[in-house]
mmCIF file as gemmi writes it, N, C-alpha and C atoms, coordinates in Angstrom:
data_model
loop_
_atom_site.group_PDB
_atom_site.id
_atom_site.type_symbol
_atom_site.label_atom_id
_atom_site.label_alt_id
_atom_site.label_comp_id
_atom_site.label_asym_id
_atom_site.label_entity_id
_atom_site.label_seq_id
_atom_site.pdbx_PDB_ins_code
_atom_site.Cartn_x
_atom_site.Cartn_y
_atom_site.Cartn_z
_atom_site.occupancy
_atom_site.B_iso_or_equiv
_atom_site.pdbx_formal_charge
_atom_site.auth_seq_id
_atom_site.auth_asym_id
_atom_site.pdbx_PDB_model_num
ATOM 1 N N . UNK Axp A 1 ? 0.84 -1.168 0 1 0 ? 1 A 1
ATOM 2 C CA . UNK Axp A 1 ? 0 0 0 1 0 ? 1 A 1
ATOM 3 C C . UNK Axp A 1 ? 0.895 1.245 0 1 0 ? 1 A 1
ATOM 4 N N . UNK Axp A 2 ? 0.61 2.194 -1.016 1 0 ? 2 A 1
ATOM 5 C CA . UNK Axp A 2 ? 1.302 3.377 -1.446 1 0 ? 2 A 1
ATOM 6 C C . UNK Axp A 2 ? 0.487 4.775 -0.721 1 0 ? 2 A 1
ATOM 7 N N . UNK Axp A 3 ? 1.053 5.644 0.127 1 0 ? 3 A 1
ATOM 8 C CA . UNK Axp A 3 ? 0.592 6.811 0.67 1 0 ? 3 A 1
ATOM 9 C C . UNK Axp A 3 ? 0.501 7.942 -0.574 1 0 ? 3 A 1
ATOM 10 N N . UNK Axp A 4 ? -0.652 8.701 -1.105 1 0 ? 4 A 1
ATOM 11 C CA . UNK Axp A 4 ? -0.137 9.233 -2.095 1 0 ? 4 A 1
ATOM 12 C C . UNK Axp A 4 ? -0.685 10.707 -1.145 1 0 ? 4 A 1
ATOM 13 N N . UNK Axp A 5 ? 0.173 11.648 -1.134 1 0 ? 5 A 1
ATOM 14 C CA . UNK Axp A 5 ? 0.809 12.697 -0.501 1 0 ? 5 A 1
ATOM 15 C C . UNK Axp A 5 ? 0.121 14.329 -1.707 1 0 ? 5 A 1
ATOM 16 N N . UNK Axp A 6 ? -1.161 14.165 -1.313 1 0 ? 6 A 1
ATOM 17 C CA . UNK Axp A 6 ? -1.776 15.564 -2.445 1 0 ? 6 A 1
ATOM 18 C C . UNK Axp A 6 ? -0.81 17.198 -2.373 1 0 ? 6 A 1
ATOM 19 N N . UNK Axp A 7 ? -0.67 17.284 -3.239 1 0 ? 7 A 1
ATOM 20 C CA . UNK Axp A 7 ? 0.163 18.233 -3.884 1 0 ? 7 A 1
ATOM 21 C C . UNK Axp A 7 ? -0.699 19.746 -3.626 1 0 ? 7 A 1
ATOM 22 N N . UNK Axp A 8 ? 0.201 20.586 -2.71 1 0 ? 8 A 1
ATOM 23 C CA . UNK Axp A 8 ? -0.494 21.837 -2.371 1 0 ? 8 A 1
ATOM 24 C C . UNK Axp A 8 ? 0.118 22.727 -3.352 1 0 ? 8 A 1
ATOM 25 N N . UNK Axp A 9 ? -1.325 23.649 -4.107 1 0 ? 9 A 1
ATOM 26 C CA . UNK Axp A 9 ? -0.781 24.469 -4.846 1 0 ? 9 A 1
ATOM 27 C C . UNK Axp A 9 ? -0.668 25.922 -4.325 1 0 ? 9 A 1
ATOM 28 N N . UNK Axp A 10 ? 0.154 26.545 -4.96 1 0 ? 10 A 1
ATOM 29 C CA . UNK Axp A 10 ? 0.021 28.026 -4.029 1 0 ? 10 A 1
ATOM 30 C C . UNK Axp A 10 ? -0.054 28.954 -5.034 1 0 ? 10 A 1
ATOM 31 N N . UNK Axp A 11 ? -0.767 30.364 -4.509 1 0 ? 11 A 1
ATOM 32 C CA . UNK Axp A 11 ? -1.022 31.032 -5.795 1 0 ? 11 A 1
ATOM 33 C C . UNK Axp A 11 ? 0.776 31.974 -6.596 1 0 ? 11 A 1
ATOM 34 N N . UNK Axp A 12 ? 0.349 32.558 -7.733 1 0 ? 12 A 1
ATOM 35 C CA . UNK Axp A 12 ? 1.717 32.611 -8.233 1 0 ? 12 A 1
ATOM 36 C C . UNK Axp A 12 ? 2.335 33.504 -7.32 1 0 ? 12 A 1
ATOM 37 N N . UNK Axp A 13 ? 3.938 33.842 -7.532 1 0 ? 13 A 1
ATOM 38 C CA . UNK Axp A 13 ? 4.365 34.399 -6.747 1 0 ? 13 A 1
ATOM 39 C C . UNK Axp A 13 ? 4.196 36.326 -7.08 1 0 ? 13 A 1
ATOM 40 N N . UNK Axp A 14 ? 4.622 36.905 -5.779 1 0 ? 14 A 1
ATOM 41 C CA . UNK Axp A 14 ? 4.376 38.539 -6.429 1 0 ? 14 A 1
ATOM 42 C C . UNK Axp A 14 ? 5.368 39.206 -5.522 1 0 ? 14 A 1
ATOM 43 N N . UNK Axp A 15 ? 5.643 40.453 -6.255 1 0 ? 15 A 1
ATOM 44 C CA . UNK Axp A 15 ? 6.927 41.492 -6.038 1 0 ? 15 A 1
ATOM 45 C C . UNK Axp A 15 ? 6.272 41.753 -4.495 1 0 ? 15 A 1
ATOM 46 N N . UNK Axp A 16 ? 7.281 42.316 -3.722 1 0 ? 16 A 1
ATOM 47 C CA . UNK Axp A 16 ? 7.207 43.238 -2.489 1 0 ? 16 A 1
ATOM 48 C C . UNK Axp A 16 ? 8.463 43.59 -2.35 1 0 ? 16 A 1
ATOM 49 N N . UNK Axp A 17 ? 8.559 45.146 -2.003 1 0 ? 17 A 1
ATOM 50 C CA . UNK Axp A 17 ? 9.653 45.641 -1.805 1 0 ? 17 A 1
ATOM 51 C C . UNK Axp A 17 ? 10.115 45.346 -0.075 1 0 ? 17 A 1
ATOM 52 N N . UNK Axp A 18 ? 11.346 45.471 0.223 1 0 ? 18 A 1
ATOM 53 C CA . UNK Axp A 18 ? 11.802 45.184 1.402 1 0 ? 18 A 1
ATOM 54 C C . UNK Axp A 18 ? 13.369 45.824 1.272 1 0 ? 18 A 1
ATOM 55 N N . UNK Axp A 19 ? 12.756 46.802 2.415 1 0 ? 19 A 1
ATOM 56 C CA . UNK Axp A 19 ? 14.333 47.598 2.617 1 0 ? 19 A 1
ATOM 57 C C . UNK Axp A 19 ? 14.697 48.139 0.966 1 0 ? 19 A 1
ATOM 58 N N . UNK Axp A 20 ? 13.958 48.243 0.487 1 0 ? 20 A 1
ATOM 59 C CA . UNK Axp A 20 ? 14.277 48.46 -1.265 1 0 ? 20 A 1
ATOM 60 C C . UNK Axp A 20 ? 14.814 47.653 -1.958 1 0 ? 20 A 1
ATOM 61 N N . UNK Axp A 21 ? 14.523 46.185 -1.841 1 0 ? 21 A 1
ATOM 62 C CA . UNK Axp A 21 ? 15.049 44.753 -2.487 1 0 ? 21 A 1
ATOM 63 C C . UNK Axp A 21 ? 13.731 44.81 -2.915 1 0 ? 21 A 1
ATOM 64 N N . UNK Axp A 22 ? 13.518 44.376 -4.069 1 0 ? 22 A 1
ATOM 65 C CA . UNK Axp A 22 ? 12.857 42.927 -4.248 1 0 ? 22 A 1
ATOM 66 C C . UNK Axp A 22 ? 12.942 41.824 -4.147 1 0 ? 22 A 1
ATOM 67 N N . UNK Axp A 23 ? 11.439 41.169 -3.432 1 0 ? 23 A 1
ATOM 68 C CA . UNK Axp A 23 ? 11.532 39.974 -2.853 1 0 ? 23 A 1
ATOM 69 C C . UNK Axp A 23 ? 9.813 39.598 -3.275 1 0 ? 23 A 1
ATOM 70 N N . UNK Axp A 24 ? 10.232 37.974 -3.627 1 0 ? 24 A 1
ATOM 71 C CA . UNK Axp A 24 ? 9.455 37.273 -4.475 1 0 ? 24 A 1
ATOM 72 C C . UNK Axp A 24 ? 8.83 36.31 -3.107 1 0 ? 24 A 1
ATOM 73 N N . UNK Axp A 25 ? 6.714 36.557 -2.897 1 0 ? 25 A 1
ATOM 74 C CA . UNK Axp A 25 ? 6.119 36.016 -2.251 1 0 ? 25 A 1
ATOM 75 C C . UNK Axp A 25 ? 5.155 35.572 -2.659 1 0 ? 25 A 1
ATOM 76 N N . UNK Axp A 26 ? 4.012 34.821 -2.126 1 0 ? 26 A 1
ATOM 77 C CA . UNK Axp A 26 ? 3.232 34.06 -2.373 1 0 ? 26 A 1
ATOM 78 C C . UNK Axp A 26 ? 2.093 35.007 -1.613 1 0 ? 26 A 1
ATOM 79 N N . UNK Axp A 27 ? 1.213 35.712 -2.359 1 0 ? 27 A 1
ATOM 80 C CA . UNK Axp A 27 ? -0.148 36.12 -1.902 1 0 ? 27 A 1
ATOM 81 C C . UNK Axp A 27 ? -0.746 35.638 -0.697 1 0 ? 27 A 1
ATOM 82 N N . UNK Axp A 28 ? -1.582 35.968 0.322 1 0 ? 28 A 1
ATOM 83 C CA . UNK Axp A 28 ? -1.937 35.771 1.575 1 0 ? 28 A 1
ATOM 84 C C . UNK Axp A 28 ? -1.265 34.779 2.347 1 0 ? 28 A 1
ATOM 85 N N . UNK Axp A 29 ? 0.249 34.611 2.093 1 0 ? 29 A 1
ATOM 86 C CA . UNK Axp A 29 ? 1.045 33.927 2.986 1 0 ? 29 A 1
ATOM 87 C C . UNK Axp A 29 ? 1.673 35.018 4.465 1 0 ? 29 A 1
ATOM 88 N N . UNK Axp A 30 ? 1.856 34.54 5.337 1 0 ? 30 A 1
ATOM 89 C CA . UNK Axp A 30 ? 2.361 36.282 6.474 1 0 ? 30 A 1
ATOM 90 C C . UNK Axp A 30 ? 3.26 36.536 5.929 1 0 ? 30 A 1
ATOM 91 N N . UNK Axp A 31 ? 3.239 37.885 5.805 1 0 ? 31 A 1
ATOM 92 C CA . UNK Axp A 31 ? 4.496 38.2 5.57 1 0 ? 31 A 1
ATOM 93 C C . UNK Axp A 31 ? 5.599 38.218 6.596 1 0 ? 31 A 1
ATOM 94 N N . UNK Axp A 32 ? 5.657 37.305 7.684 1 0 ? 32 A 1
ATOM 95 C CA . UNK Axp A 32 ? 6.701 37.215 8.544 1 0 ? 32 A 1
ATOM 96 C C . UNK Axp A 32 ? 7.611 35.581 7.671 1 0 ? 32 A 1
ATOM 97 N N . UNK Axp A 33 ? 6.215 35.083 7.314 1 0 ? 33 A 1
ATOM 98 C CA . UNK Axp A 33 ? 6.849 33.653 6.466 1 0 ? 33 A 1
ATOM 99 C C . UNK Axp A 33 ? 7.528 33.546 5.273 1 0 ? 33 A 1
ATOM 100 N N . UNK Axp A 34 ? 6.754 35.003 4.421 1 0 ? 34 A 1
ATOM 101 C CA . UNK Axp A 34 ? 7.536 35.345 3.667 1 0 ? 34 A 1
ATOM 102 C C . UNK Axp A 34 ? 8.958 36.076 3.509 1 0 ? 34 A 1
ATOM 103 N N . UNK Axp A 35 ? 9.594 36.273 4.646 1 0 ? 35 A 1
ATOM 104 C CA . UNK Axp A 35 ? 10.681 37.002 4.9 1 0 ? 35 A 1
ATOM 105 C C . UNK Axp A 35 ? 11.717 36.254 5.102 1 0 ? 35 A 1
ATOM 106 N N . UNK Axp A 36 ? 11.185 35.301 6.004 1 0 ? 36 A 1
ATOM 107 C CA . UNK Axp A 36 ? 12.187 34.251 6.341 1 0 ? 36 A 1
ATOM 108 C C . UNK Axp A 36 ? 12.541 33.402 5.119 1 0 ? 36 A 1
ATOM 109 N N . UNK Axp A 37 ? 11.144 32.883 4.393 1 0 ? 37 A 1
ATOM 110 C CA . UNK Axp A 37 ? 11.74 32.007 3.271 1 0 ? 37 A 1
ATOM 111 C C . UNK Axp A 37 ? 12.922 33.024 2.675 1 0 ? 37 A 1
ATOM 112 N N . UNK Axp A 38 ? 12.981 33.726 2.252 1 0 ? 38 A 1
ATOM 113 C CA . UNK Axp A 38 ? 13.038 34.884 1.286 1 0 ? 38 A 1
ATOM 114 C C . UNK Axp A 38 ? 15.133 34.753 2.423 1 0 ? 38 A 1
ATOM 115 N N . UNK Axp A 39 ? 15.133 34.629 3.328 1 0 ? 39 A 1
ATOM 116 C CA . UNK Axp A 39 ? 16.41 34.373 4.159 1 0 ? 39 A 1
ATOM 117 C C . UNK Axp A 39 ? 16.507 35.995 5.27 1 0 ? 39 A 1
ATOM 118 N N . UNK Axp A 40 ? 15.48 36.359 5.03 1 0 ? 40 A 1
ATOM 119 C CA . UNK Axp A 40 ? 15.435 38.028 5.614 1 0 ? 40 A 1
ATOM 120 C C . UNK Axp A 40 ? 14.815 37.24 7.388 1 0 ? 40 A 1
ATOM 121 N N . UNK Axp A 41 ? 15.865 37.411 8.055 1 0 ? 41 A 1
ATOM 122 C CA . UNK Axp A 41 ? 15.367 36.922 9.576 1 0 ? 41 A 1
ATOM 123 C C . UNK Axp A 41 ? 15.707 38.136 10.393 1 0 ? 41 A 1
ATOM 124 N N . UNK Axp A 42 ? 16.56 39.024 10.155 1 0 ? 42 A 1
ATOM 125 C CA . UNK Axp A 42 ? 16.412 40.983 10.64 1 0 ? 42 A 1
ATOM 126 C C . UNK Axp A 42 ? 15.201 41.047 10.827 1 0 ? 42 A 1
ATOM 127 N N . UNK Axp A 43 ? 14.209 41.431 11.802 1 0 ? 43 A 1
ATOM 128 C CA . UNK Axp A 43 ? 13.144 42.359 11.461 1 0 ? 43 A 1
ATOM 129 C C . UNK Axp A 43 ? 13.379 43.712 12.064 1 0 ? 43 A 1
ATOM 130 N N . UNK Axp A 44 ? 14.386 44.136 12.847 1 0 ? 44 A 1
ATOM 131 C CA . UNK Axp A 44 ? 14.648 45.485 13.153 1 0 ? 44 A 1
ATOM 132 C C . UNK Axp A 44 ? 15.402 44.755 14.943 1 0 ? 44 A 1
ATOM 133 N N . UNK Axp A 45 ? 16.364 46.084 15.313 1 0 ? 45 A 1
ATOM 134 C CA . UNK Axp A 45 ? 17.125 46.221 16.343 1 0 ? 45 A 1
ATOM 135 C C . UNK Axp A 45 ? 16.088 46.327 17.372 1 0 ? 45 A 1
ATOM 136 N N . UNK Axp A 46 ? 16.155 45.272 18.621 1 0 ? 46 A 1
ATOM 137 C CA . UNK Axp A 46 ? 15.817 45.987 20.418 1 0 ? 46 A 1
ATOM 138 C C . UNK Axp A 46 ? 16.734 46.277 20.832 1 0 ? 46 A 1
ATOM 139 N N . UNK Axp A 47 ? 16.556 46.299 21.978 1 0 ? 47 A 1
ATOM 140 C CA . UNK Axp A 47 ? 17.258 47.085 23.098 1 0 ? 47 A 1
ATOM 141 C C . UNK Axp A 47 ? 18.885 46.76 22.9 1 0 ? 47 A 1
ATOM 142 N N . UNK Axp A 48 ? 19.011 46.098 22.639 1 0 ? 48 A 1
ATOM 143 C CA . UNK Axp A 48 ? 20.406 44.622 22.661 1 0 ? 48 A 1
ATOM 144 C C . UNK Axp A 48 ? 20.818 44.558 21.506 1 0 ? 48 A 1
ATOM 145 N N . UNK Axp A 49 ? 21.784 45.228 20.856 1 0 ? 49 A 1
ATOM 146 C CA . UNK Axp A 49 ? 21.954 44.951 19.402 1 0 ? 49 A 1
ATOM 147 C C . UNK Axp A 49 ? 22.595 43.931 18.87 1 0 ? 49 A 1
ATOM 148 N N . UNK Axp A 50 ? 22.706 42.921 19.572 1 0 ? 50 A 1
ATOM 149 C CA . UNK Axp A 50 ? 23.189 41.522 19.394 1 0 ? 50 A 1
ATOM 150 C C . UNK Axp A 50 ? 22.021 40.714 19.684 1 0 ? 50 A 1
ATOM 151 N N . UNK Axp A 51 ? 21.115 41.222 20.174 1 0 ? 51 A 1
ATOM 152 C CA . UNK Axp A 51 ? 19.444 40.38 19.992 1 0 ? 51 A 1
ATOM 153 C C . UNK Axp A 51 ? 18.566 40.792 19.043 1 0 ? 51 A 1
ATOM 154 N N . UNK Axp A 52 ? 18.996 40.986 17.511 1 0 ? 52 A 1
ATOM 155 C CA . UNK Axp A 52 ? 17.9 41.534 16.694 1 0 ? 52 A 1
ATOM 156 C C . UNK Axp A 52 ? 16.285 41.276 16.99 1 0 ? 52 A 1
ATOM 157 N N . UNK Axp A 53 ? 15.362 41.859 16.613 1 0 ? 53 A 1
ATOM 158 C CA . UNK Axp A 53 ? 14.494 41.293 16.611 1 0 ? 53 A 1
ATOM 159 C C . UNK Axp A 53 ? 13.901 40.971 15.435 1 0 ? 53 A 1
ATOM 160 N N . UNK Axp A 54 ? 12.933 39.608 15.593 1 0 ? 54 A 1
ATOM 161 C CA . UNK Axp A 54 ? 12.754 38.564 14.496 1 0 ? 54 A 1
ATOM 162 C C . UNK Axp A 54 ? 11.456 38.176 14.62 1 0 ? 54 A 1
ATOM 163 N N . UNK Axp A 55 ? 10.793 36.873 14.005 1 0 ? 55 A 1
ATOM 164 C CA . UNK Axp A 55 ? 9.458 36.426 14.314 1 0 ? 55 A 1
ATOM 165 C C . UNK Axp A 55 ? 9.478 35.354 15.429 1 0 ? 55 A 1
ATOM 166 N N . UNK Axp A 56 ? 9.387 35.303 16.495 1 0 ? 56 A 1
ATOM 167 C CA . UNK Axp A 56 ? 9.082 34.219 17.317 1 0 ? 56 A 1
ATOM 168 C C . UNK Axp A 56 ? 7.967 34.063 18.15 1 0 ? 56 A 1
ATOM 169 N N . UNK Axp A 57 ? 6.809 34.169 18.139 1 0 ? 57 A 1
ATOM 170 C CA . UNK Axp A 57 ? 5.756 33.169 18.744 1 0 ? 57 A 1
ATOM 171 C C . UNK Axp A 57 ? 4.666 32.686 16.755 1 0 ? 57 A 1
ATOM 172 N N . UNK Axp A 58 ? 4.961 33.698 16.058 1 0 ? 58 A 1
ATOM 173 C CA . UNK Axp A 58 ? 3.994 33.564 14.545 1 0 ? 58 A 1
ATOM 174 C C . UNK Axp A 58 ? 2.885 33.588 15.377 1 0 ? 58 A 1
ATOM 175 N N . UNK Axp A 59 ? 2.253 33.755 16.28 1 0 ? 59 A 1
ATOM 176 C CA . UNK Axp A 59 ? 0.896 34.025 16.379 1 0 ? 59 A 1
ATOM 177 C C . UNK Axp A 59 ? 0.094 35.41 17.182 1 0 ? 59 A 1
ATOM 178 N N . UNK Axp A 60 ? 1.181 36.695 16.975 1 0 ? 60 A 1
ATOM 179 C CA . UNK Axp A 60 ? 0.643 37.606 17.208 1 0 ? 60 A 1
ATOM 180 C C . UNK Axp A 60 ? 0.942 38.059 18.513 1 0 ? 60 A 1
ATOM 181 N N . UNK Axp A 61 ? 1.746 37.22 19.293 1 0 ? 61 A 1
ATOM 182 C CA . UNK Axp A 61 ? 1.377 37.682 21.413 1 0 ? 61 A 1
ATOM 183 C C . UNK Axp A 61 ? 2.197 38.212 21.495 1 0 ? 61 A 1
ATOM 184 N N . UNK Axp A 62 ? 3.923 38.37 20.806 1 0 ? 62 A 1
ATOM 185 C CA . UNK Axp A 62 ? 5.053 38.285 21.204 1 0 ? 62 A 1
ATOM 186 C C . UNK Axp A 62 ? 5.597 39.793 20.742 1 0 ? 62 A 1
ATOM 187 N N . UNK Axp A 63 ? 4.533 40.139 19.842 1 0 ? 63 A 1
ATOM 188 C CA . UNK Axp A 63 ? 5.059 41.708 19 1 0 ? 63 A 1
ATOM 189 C C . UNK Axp A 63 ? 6.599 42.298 18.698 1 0 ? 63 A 1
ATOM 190 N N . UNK Axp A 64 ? 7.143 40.55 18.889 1 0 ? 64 A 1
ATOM 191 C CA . UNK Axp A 64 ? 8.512 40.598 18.235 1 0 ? 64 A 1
ATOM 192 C C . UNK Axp A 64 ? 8.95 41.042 16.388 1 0 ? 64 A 1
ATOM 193 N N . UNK Axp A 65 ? 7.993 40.65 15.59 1 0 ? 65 A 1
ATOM 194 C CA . UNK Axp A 65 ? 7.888 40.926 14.424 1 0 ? 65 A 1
ATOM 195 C C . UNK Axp A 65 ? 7.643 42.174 13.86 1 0 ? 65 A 1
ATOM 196 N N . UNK Axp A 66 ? 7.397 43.288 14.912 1 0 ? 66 A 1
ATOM 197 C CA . UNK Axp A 66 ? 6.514 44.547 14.063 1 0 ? 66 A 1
ATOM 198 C C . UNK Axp A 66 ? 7.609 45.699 13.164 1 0 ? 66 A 1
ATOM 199 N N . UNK Axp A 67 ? 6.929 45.475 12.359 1 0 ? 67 A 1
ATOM 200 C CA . UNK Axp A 67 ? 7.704 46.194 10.923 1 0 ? 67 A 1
ATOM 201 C C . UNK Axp A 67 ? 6.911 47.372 10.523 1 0 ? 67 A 1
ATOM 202 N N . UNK Axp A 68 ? 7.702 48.238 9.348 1 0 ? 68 A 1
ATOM 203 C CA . UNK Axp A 68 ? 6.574 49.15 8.902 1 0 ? 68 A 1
ATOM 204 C C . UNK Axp A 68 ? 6.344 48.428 7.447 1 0 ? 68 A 1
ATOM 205 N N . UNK Axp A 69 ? 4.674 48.517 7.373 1 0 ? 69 A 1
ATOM 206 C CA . UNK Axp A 69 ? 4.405 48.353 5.798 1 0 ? 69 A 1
ATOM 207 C C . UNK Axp A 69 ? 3.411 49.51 5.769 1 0 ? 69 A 1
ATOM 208 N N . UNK Axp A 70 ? 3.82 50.152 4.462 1 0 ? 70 A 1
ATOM 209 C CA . UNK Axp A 70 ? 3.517 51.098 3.723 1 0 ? 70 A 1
ATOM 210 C C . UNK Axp A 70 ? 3.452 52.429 4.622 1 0 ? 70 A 1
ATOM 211 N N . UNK Axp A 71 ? 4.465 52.016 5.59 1 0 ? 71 A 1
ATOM 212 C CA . UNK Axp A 71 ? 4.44 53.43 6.468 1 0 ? 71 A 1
ATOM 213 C C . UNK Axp A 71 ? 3.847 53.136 7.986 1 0 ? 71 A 1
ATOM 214 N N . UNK Axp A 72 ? 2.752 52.184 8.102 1 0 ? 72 A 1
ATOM 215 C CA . UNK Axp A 72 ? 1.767 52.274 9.316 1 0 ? 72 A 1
ATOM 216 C C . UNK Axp A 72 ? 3.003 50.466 10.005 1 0 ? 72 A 1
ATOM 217 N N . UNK Axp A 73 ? 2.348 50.897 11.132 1 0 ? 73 A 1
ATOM 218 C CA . UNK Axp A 73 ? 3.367 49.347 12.054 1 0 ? 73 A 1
ATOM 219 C C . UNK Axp A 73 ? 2.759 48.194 11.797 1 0 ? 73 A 1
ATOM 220 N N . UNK Axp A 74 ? 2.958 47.221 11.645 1 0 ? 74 A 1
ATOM 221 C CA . UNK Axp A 74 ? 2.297 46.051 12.228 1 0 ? 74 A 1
ATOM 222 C C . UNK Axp A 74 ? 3.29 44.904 11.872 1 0 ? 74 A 1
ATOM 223 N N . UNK Axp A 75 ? 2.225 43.766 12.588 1 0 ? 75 A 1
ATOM 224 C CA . UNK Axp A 75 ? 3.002 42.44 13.189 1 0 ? 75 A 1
ATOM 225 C C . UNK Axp A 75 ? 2.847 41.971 11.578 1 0 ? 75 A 1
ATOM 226 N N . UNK Axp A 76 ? 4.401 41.565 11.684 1 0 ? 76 A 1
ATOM 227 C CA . UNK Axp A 76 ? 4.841 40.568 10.256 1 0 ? 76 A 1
ATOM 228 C C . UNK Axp A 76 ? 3.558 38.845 10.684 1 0 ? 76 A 1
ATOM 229 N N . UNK Axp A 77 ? 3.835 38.368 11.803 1 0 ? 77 A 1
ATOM 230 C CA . UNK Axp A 77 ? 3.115 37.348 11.248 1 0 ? 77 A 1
ATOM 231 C C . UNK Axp A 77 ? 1.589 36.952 11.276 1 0 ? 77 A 1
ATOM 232 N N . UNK Axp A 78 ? 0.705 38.226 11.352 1 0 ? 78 A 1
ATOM 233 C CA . UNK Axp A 78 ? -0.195 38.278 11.159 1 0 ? 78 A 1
ATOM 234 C C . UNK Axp A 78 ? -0.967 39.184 10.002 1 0 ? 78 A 1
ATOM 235 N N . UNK Axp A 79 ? -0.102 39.311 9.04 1 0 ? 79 A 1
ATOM 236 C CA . UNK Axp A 79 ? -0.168 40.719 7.907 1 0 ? 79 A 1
ATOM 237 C C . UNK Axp A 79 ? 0.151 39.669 7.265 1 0 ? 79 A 1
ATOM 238 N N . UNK Axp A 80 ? -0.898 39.373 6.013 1 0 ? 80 A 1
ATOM 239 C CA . UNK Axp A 80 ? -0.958 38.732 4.968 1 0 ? 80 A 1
ATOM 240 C C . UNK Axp A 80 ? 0.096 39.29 3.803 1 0 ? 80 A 1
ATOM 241 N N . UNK Axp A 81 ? 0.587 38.865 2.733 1 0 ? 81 A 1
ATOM 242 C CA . UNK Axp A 81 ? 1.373 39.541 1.594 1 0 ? 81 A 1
ATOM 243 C C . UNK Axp A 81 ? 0.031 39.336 0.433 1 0 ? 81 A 1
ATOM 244 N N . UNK Axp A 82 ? 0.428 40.795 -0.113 1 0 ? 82 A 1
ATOM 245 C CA . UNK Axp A 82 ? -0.362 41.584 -0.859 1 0 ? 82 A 1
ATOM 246 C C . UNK Axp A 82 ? 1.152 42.287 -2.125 1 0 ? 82 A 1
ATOM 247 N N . UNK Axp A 83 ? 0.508 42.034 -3.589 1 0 ? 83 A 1
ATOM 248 C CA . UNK Axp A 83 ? 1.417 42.427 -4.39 1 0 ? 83 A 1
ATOM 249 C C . UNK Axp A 83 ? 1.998 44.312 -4.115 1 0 ? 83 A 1
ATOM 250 N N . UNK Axp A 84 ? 2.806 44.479 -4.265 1 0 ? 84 A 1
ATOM 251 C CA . UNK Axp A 84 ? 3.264 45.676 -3.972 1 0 ? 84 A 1
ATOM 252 C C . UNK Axp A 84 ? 3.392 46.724 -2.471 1 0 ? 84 A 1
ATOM 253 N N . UNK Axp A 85 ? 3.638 45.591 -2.048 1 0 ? 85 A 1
ATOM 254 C CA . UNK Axp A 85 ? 3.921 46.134 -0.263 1 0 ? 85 A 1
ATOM 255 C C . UNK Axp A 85 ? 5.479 46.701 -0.058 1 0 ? 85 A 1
ATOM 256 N N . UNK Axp A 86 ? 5.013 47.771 0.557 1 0 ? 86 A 1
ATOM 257 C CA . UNK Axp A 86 ? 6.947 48.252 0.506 1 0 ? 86 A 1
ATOM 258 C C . UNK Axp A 86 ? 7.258 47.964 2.37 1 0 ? 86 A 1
ATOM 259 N N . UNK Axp A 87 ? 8.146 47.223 2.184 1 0 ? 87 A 1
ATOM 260 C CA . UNK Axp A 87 ? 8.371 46.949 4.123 1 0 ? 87 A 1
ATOM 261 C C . UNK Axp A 87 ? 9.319 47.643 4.35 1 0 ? 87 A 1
ATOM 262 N N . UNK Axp A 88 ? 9.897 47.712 5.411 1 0 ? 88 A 1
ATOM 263 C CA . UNK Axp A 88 ? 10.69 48.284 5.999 1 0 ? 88 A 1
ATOM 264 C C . UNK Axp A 88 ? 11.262 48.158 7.758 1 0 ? 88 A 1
ATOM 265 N N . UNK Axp A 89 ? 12.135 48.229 8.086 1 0 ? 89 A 1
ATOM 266 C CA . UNK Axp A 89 ? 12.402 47.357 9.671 1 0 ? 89 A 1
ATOM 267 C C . UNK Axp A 89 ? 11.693 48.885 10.681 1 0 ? 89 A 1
ATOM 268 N N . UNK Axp A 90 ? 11.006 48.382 11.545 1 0 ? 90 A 1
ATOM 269 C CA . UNK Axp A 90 ? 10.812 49.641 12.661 1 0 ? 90 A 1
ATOM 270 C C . UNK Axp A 90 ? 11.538 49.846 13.531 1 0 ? 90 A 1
């Protein structure tokens, strides 16, 4: 007996600017997931500049992730990616 393993499709990929890179994501994926794939694990300096801060709880409690997109703050892993988002570290 053979496990056959269904094939997830994802929608195509789309531009977002970051720090003024382009970087190639997948539509309503977080954009905290998309950063990391992407190898971007910076999300901006705390207190400790040898403790960057990054995404660690992905579910919103930890407000370790908060970035600027399009100017206003919010949490990378609860902010969907949307084509033409310009990010930036807060």
């Amino acid at each position: 007996m053979s496990l056959r393993i269904p094939q997830i499709a994802c929608p195509a990929p789309v531009t977002i600017t970051v720090e003024g890179q382009p970087v190639a994501a997948h539509p309503g994926e977080s954009l905290a997931a998309a950063l990391i794939a992407a190898g971007l694990w910076r999300f901006g300096e705390g207190e400790d500049p040898a403790r960057p801060r990054t995404a660690f709880c992905m579910m919103g409690v930890c407000q370790q992730c908060l970035l600027r997109l399009d100017g206003r703050l919010v949490q990378a892993c609860l902010t969907p990616v949307a084509a033409g988002q310009e990010v930036t570290c807060a």
